[in-house]
C-alpha positions as CSV (number, residue, x, y, z in Angstrom):
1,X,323.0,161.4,312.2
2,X,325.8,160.2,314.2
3,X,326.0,161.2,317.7
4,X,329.0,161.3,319.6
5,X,329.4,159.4,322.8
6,X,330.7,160.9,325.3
7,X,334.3,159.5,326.5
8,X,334.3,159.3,329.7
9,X,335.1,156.0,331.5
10,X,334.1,154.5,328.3
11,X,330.7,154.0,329.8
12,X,327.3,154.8,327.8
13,X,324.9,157.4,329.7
14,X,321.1,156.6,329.5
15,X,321.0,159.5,327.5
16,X,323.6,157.9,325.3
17,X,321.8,154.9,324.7
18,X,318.0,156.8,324.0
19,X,320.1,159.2,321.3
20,X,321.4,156.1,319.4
21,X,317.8,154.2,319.7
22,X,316.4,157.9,318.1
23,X,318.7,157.4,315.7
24,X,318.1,153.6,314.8
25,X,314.4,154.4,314.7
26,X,314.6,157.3,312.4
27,X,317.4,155.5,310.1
28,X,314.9,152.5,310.3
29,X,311.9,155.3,309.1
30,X,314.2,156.5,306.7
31,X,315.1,153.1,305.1
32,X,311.2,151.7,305.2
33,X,310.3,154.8,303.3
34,X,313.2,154.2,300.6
35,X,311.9,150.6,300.2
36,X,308.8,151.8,300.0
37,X,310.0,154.0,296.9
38,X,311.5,151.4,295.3
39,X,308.9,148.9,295.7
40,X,306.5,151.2,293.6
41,X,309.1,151.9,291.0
42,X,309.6,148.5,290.8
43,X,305.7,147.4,290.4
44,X,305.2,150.4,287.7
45,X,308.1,149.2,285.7
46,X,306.5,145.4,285.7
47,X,302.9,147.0,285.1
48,X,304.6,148.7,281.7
49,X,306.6,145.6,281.0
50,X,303.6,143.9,281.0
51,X,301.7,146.3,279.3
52,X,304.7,145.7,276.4
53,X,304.6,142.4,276.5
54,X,300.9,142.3,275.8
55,X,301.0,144.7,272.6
56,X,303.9,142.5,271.4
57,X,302.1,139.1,271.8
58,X,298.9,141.2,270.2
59,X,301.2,142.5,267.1
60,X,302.3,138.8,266.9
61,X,299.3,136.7,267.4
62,X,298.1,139.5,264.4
63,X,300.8,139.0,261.8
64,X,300.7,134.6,262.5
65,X,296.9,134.9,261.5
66,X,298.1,137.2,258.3
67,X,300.6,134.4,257.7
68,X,298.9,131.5,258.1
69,X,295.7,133.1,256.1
70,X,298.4,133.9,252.8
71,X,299.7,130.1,254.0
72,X,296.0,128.9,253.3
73,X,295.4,130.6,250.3
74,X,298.7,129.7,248.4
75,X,297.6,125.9,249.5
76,X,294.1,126.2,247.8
77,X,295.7,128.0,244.7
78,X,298.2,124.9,244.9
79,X,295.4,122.6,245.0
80,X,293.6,123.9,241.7
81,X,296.7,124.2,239.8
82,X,297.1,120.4,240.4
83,X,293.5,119.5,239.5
84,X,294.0,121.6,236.5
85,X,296.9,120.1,235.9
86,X,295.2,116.5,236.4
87,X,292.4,117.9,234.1
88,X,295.1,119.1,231.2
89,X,297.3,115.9,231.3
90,X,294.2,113.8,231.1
91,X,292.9,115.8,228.1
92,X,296.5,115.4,226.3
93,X,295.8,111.9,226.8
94,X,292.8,112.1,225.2
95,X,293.7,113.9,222.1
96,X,296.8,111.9,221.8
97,X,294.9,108.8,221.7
98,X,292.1,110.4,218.9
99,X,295.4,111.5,216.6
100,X,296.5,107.6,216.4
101,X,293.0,107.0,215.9
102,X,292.7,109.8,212.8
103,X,296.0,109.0,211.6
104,X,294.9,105.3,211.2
105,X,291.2,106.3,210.0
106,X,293.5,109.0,206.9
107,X,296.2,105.9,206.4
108,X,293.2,103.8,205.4
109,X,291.3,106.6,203.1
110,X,294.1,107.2,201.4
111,X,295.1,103.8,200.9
112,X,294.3,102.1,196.9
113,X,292.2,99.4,198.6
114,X,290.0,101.1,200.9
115,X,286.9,101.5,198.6
């Protein structure tokens, strides 16, 4: 709303100067409303962005445990397989060590001079 001063003598009327106040004061209105306005969009778009942020963190925080509880149970399936592989090894030993044994014990039955 633009007022048009009145040219005469260049000089501003009092009636000039309330008109342009009325109009500062109402542009002023007008402009506290808008940021108003804008300060609500603004805190609705952080309250969603926040509200997205949280599900994310909750979808995370979700699949880490699923991770880490698969991460877990590979490491205790690791850990039998190695005693079972200690077990196995330790049994191979064994029998190993009873063949030389037999083979000896059958090498000496069979021999002429073992009676």
């Amino acid at each position: 709303m633009k007022r048009k001063i009145k040219k005469s003598n260049n000089v501003a009327t009092k009636n000039d100067i309330q008109g342009l106040r009325s109009d500062f004061k109402s542009s002023k209105k007008s402009l506290f409303g808008q940021m108003l306005k804008l300060e609500e969009k603004i805190e609705n778009v952080e309250d969603r962005l926040g509200e997205k942020i949280e599900k994310a963190e909750v979808k995370l925080e979700t699949k880490i445990d699923k991770l880490l509880t698969e991460v877990s149970n590979f490491a205790g399936r690791v850990e039998t397989l190695e005693k079972e592989n200690e077990l196995g090894a330790d049994q191979i030993h064994r029998v190993r060590e009873d063949i030389k044994d037999h083979k000896k014990r059958i090498t000496r039955l069979e021999s002429p001079t073992a009676t």
